[in-house]
PARO-232718 format. One line per field, with one value per atom (N, C-alpha, C, CB): atom name; chain; x, z, y. Coordinates in steps of 0.05 Angstrom, whole numbers. Glycine has a CB too. Example, Ala and Ser with C-alpha at 12.3 -4.5 7.8 and 13.67 -1.06 7.14 Angstrom:
# PARO-232718
zafi <- (N; CA; C; CB; N; CA; C; CB) .
vexti <- (A; A; A; A; A; A; A; A) .
x <- (264; 246; 264; 226; 257; 273; 258; 282) .
z <- (156; 156; 156; 181; 142; 143; 157; 114) .
y <- (-114; -90; -66; -89; -45; -21; 1; -12) .
***
This chain:
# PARO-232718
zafi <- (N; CA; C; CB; N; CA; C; CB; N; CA; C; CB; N; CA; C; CB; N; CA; C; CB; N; CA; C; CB; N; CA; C; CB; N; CA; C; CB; N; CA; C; CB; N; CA; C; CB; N; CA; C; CB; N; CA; C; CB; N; CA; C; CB; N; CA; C; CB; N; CA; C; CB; N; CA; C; CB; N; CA; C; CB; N; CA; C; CB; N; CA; C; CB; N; CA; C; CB; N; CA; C; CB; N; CA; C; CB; N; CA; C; CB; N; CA; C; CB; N; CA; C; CB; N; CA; C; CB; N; CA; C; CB; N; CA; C; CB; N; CA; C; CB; N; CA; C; CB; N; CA; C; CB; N; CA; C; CB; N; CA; C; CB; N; CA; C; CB; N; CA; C; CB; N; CA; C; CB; N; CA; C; CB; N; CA; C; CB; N; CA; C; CB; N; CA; C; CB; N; CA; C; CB; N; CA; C; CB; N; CA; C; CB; N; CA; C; CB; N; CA; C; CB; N; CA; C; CB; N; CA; C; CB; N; CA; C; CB; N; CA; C; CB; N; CA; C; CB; N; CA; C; CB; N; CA; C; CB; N; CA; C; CB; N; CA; C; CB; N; CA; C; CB; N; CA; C; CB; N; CA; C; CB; N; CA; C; CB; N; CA; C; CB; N; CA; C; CB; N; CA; C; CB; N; CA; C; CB; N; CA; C; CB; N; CA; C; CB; N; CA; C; CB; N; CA; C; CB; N; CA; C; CB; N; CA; C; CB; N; CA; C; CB; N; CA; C; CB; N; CA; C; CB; N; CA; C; CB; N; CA; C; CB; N; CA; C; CB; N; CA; C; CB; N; CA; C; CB; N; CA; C; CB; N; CA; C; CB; N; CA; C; CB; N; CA; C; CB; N; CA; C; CB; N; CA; C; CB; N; CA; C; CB; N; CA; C; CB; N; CA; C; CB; N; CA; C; CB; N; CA; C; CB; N; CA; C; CB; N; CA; C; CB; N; CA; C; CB; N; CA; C; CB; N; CA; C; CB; N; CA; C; CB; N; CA; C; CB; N; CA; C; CB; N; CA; C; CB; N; CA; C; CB; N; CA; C; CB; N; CA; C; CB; N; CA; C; CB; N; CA; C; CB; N; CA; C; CB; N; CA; C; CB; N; CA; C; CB; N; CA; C; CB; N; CA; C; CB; N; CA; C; CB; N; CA; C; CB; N; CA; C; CB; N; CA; C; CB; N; CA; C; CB; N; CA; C; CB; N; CA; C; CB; N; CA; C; CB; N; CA; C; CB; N; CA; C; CB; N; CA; C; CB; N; CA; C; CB; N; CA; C; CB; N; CA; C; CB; N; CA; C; CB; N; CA; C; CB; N; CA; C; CB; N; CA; C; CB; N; CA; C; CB) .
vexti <- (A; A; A; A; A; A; A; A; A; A; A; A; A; A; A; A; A; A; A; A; A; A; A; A; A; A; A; A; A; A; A; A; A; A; A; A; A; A; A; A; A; A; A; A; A; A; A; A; A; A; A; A; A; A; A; A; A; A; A; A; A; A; A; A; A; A; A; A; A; A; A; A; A; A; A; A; A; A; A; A; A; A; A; A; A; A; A; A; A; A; A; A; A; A; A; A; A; A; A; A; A; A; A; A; A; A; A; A; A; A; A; A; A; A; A; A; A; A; A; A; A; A; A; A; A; A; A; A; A; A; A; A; A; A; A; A; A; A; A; A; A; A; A; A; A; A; A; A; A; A; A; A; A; A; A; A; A; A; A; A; A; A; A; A; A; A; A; A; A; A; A; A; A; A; A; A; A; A; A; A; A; A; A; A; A; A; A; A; A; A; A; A; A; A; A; A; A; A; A; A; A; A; A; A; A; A; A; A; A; A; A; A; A; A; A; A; A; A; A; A; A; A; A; A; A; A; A; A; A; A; A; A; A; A; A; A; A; A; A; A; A; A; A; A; A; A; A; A; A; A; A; A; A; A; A; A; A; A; A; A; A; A; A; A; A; A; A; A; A; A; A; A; A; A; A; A; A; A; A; A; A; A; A; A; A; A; A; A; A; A; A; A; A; A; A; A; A; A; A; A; A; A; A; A; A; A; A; A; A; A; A; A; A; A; A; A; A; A; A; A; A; A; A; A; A; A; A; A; A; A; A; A; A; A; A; A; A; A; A; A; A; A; A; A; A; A; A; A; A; A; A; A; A; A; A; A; A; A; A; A; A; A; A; A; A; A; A; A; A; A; A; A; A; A; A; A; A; A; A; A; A; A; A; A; A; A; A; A; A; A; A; A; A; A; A; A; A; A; A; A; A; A; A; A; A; A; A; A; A; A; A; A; A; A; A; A; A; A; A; A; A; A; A; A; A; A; A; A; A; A; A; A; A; A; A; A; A; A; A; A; A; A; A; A; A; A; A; A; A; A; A; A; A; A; A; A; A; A; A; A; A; A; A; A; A; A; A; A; A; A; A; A; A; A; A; A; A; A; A; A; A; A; A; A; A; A; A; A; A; A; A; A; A; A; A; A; A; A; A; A) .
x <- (172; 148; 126; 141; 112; 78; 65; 52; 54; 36; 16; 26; 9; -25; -18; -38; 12; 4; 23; 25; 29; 39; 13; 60; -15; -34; -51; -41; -47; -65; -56; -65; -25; -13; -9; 17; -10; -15; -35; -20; -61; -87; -101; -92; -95; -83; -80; -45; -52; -33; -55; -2; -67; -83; -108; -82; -128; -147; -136; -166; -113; -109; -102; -91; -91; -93; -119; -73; -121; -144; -164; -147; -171; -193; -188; -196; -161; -148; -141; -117; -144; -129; -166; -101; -181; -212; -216; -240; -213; -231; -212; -241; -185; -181; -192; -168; -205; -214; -245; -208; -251; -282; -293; -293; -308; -308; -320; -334; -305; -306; -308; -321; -292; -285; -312; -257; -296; -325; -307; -347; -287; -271; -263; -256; -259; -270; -235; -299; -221; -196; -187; -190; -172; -176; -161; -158; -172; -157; -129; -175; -113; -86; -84; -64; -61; -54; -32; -50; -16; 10; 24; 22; 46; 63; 45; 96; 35; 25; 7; 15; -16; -36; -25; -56; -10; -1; 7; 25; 23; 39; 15; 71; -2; -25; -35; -47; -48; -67; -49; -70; -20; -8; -10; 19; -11; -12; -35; -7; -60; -92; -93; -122; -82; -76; -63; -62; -42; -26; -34; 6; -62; -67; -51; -65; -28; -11; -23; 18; -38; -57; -77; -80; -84; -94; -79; -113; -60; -35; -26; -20; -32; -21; -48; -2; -63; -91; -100; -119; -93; -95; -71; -97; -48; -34; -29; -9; -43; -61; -79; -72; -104; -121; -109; -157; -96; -77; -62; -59; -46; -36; -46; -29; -72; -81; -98; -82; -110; -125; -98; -137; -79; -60; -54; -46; -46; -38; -59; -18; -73; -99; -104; -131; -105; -106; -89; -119; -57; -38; -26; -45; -22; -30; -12; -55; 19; 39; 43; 31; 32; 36; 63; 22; 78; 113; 120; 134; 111; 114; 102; 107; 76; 66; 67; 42; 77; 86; 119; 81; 130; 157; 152; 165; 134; 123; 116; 92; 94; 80; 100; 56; 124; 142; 146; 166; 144; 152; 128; 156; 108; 84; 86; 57; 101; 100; 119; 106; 139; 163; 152; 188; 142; 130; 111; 113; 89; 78; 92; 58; 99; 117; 136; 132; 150; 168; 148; 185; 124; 98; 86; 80; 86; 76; 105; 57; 118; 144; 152; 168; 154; 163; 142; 168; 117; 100; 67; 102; 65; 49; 51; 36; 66; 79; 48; 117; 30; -1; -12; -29; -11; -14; -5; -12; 16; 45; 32; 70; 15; 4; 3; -9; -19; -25; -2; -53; 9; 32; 60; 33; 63; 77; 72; 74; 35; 27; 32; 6; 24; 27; 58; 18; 75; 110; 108; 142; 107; 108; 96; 82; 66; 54; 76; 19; 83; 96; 124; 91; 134; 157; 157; 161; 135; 131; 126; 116; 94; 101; 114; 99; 131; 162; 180; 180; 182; 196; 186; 184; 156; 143; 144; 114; 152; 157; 188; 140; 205; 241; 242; 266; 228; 245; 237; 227; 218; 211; 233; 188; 241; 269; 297; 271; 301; 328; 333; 344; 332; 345; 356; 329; 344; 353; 371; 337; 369; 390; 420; 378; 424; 439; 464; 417) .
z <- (138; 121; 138; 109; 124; 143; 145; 125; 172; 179; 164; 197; 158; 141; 124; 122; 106; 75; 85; 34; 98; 106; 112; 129; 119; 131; 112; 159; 86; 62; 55; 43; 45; 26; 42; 14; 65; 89; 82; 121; 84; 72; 54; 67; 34; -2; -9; -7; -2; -1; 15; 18; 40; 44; 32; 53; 27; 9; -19; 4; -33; -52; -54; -60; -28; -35; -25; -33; 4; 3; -7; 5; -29; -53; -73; -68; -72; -97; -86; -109; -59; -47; -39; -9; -29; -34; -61; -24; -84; -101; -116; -122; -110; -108; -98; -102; -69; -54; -57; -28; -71; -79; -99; -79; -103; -128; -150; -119; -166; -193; -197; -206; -163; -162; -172; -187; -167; -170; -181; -142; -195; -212; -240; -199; -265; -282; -291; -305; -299; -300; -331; -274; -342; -375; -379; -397; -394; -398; -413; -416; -396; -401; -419; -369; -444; -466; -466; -483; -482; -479; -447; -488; -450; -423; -397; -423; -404; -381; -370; -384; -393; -383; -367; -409; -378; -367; -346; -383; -332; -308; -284; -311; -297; -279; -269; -292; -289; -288; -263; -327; -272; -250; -219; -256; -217; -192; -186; -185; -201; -188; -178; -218; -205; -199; -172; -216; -160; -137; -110; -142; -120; -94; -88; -72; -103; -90; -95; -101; -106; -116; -91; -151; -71; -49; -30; -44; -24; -11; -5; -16; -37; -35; -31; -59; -37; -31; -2; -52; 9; 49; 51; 71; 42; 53; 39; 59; 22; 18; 31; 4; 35; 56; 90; 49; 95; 119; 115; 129; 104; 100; 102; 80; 81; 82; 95; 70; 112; 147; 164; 165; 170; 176; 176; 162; 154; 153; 147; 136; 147; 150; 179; 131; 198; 221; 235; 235; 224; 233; 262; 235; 257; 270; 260; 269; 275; 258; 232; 256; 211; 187; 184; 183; 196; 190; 176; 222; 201; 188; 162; 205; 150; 138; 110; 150; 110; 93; 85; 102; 93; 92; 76; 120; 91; 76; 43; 91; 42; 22; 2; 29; 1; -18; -34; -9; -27; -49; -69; -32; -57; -77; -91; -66; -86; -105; -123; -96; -122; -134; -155; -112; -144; -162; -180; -143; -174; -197; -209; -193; -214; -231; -242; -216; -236; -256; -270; -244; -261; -276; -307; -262; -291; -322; -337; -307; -324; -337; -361; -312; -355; -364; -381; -343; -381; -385; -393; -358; -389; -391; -391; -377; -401; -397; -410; -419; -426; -418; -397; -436; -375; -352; -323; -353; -337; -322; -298; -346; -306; -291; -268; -294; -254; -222; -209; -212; -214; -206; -194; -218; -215; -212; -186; -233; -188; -171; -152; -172; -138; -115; -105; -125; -126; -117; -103; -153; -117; -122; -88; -154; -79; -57; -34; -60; -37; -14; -14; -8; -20; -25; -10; -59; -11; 4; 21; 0; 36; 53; 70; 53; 69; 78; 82; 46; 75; 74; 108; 45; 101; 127; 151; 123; 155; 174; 176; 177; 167; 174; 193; 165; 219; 253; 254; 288; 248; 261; 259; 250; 227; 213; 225; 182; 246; 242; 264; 244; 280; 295; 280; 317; 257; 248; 235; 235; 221; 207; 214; 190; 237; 256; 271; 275) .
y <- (248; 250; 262; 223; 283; 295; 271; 320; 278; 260; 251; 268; 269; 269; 250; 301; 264; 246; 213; 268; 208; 185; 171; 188; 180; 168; 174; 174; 176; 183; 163; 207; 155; 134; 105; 146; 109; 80; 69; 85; 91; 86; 75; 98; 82; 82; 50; 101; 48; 30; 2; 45; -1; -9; -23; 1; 0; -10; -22; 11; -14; -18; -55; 4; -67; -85; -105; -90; -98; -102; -109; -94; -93; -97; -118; -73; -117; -133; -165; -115; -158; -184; -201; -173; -183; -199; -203; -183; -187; -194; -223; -164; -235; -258; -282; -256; -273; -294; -304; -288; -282; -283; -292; -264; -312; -340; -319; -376; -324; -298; -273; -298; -265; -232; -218; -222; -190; -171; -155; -158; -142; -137; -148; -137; -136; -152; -154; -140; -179; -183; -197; -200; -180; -185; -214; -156; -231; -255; -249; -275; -267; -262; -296; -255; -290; -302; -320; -285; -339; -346; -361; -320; -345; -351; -340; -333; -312; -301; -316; -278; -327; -342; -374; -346; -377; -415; -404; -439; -386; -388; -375; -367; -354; -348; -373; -334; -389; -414; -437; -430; -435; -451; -445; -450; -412; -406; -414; -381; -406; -409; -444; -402; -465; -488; -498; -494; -484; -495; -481; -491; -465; -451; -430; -466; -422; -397; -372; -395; -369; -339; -336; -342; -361; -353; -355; -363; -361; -346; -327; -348; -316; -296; -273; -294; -278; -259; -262; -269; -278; -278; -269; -311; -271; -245; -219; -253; -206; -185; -172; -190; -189; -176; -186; -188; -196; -184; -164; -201; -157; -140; -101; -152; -108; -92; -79; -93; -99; -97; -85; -138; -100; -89; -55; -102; -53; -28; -5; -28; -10; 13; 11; 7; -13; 1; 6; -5; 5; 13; -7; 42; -37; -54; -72; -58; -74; -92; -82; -120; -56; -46; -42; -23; -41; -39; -66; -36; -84; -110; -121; -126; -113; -126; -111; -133; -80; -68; -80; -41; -86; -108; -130; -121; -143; -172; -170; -183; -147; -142; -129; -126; -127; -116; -136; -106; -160; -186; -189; -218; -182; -185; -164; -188; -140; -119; -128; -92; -129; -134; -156; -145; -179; -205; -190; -233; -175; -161; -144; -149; -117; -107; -133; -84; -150; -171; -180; -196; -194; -202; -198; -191; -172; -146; -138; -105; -132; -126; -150; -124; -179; -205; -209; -227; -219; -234; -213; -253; -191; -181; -148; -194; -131; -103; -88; -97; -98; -73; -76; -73; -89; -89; -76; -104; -69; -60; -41; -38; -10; 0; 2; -2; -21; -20; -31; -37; -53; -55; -44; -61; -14; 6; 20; 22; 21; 39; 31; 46; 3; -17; -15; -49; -8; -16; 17; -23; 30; 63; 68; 77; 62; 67; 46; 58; 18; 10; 13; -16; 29; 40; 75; 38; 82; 106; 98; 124; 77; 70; 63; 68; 51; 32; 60; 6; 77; 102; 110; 126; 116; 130; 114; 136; 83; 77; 70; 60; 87; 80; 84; 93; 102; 102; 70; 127; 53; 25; 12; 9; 12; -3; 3; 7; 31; 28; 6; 56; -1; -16; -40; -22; -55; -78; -66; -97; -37; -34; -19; -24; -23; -11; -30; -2) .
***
């Protein structure tokens, strides 16, 4: 993969959670987040309940410190695949007009993860 765009979508991929992973941690966000209904809403409300939505938003903005400064980003682009995967099933299951950023988030650490395979081969070897 070119350099450049590997360090556009590292980038990208970065702020994108970043932003998303503070505006979790920040007592009523600064992003405006549409109330979710039904199933979607009870299982959200459980996570915010058990604390796992800040779990998962500290390892977000690690992540995304991480890999913008290119700093253990192999690793933390690895990590951060489960949170992709858990969103796309999210929206997919429970909320599919949402689906969107999700895609995008799988879509970007999936390229990412691409741009760092020399790191990967040894485990996979």
């Amino acid at each position: 993969m070119n350099s450049k765009v590997f360090l556009v979508l590292r980038i990208l991929l970065g702020l994108f959670v970043l932003v998303f992973g503070l505006n979790k941690l920040v007592p009523g966000g600064f992003l405006p987040m549409p109330e979710l209904a039904g199933d979607a809403g009870a299982y959200f409300g459980a996570l915010i309940s058990s604390k796992t939505l800040t779990l998962v938003a500290i390892v977000e903005v690690v992540a995304g410190l991480a890999i913008i400064s290119n700093k253990f980003g192999a690793l933390l682009t690895l990590i951060l695949m489960s949170v992709s995967v858990n969103a796309v099933l999210f929206h997919a299951i429970l909320d599919p007009g949402g689906i969107g950023g999700s895609i995008v988030l799988l879509l970007l650490n999936v390229a990412v993860l691409y741009g760092y395979k020399d790191k990967y081969k040894s485990l996979l070897s």
